[in-house]
N, C-alpha and C positions, 0 to 999 in steps of 0.2 A: 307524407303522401296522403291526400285524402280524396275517397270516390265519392261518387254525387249520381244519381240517375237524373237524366236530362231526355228531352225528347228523343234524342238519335240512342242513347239506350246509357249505359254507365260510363260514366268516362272518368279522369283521374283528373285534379287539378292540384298543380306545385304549391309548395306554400314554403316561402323562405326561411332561412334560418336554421332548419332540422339536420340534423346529423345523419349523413349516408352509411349505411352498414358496409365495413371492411368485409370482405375475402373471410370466411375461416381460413386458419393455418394451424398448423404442427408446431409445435414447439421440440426445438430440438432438447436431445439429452443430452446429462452432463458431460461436459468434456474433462473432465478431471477426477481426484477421489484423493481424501486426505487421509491419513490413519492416525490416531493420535493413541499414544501409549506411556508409560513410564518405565526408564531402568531400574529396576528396584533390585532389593538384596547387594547393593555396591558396600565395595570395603571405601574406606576410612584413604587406603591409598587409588582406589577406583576414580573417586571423589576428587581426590586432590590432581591428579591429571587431568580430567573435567576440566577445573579449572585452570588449571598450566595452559593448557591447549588451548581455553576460549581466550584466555586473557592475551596467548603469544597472537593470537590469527584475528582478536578484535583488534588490536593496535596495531595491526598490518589494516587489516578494514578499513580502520579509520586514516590509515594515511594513505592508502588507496583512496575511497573516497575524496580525501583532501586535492591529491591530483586530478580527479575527476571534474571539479567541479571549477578549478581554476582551469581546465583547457573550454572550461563552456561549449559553445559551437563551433568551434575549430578542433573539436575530437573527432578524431577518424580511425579506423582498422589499423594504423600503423600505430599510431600508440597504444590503442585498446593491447596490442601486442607486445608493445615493450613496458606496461605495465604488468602485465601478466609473465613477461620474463624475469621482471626485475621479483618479484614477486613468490616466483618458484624459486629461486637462491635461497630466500630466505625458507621457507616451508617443503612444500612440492608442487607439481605441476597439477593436480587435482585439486587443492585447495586454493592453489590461485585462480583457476578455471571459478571455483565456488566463488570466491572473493569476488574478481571481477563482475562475473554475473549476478551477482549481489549488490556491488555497485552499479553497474547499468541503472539495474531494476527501479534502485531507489531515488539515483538522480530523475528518470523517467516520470516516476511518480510525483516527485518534486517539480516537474514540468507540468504535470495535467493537474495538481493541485493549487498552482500561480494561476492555469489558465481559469481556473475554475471561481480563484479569486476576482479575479480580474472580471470576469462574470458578474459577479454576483457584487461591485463596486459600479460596475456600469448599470443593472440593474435598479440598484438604491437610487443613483442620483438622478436615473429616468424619474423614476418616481416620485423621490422629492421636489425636483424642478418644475414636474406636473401641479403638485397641490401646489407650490410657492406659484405660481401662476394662474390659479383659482384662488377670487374671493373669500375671507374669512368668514368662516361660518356655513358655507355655501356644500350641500349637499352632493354628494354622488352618486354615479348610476349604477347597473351592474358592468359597463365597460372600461370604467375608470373612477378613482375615489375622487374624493370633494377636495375643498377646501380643509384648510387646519381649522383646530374649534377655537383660538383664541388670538388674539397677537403675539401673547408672549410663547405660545406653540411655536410659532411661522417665526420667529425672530433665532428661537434655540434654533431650527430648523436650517434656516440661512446658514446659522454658523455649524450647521453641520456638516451644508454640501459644500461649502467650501474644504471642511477635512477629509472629505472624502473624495474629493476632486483631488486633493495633493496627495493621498494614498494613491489613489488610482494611477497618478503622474508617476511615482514612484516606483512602483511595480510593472507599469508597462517597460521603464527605462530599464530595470532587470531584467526582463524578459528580452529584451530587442537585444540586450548584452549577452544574454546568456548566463544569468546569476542567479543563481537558487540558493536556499537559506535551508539544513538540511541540519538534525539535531539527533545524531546516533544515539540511541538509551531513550528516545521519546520527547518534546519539548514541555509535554505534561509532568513527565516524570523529571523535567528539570526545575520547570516553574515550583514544585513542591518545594523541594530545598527551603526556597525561602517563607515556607505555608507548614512548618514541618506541626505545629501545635494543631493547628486545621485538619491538616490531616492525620492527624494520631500516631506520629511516627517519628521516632529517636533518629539523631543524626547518624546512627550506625546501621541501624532497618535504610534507611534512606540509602544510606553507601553500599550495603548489600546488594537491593534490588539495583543501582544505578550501575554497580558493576557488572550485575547479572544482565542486565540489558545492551551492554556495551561490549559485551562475548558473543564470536562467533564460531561458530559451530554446526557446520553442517556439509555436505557433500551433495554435488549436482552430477547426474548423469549424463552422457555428454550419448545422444542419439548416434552420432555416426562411430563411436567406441564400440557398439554393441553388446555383446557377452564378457567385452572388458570388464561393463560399469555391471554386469546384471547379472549374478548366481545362479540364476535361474530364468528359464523361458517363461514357465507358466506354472504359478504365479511371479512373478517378477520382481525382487526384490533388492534392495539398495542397502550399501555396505559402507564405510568409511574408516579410512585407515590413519592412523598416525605413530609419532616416533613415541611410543609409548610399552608396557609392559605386554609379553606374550598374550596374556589371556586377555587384554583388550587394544589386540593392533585390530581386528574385525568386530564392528558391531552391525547386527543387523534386525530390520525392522519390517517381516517380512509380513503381507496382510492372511489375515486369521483363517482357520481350515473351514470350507463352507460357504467363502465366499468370491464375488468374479468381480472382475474392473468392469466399469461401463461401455458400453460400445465405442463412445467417444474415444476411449483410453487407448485402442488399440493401435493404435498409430506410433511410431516408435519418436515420440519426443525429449522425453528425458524423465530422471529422477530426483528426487532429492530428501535426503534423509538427514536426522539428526537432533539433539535436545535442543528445545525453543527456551529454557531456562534455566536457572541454578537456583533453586530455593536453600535457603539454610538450613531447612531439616528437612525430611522424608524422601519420597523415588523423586528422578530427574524427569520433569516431563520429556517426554521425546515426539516428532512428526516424520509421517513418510508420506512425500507426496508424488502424483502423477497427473500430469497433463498431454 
């Protein structure tokens, strides 16, 4: 906007291009709060149930998951159900609740991360079909780039968007099916394996962490359970049980004296506690979360 005094007195005239100031707004507060902690001072048999437990309910995980991902978009309520019954046989009915909501989460996520690729395949080959369509050599503006600098640029380039067009074919064809590529333990921490000298790690450090990441362990609170899943009113705190020794059928993780959940928090949605790893030596990290 720029003003000018004119005969009739000041007046304003437009000038294109310039950017319209938004509205202030609020920024809401957090909806969530994590706590992150370690169980330290564990015995030797503390430890070893740790990992009985992760090792029995990842291999259930992972063959949950495995059925998850084969029902694609033909999963509905009724088998979300009969997965989660088949499930409690083997464990309980709280950790298959955890399990399955664990898998949701992750095929979901495997959903907005395909779409995202997908994105960003379309993106590139906008772009490169652009410059392969400008002149060599040939400059750009600020609304769009130029031309490639050389022939044998524009020639690698060609044969680029062609692999990228066959990516792109590929991945929509999984999507429209319902097929996601999903790598329990991390696909980073599998690709290592074969980079074990790169990454400064024995194939037994490698087996370690591989295993520690393919362990589940954790407990989800189920909102309409109420003072089932929660020890406590205020502060609120999440508990997880298993077929294990008296003094660790209950652990809990509750947040520190001094401090409150967020406004957000206070909604009764759920909990979820439990160690995020197994390291070979020292305290087990642990997390308590709320949303």
């Amino acid at each position: 906007m720029v003003t000018d005094f004119c005969d009739t007195g000041w007046g304003v005239e437009e000038m294109g291009g310039l950017r319209e100031l938004a509205a202030s707004f609020v920024v809401p507060g957090p909806s969530g709060v994590a706590i992150r902690t370690r169980l330290k001072h564990l015995t030797a048999g503390d430890e070893k149930v740790l990992r009985l437990v992760g090792d029995l309910l990842g291999s259930l995980a992972s063959r949950d998951l495995k059925a998850r991902c084969s029902a694609g978009l033909e999963h509905d309520t009724k088998q979300w159900a009969q997965r989660k019954r088949a499930l409690t046989g083997q464990s309980s009915s709280r950790w298959a609740g955890s399990i399955t909501k664990a898998t949701h989460d992750q095929w979901a996520l495997a959903r907005r991360g395909q779409l995202a690729h997908i994105q960003s395949l379309q993106a590139g080959i906008e772009t490169i079909t652009h410059r392969l369509s400008v002149p060599v050599g040939e400059k750009g503006g600020k609304q769009a780039p130029g031309g490639y600098r050389s022939t044998r640029e524009w020639f690698a380039k060609s044969r680029r968007l062609c692999v990228l067009e066959d990516r792109l074919q590929v991945v929509r064809a999984d999507r429209e099916a319902g097929v996601v590529r999903v790598v329990r333990g991390g696909k980073r921490l599998l690709n290592t394996r074969h980079h074990l000298q790169e990454a400064q790690l024995t194939e037994e450090q490698w087996r370690l962490r591989w295993q520690a990441g393919r362990r589940f362990l954790a407990a989800t609170a189920s909102p309409a359970k109420g003072s089932a899943t929660r020890r406590s009113a205020s502060p609120p705190a999440a508990s997880s049980r298993s077929r294990c020794p008296r003094r660790w059928r209950t652990w809990r993780t509750p947040r520190t004296a001094g401090t409150s959940w967020p406004p957000g928090c206070r909604s009764r949605t759920g909990v979820s506690s439990g160690p995020t790893a197994s390291p070979p030596t020292g305290p087990w990290p642990t997390a308590s979360t709320k949303t």
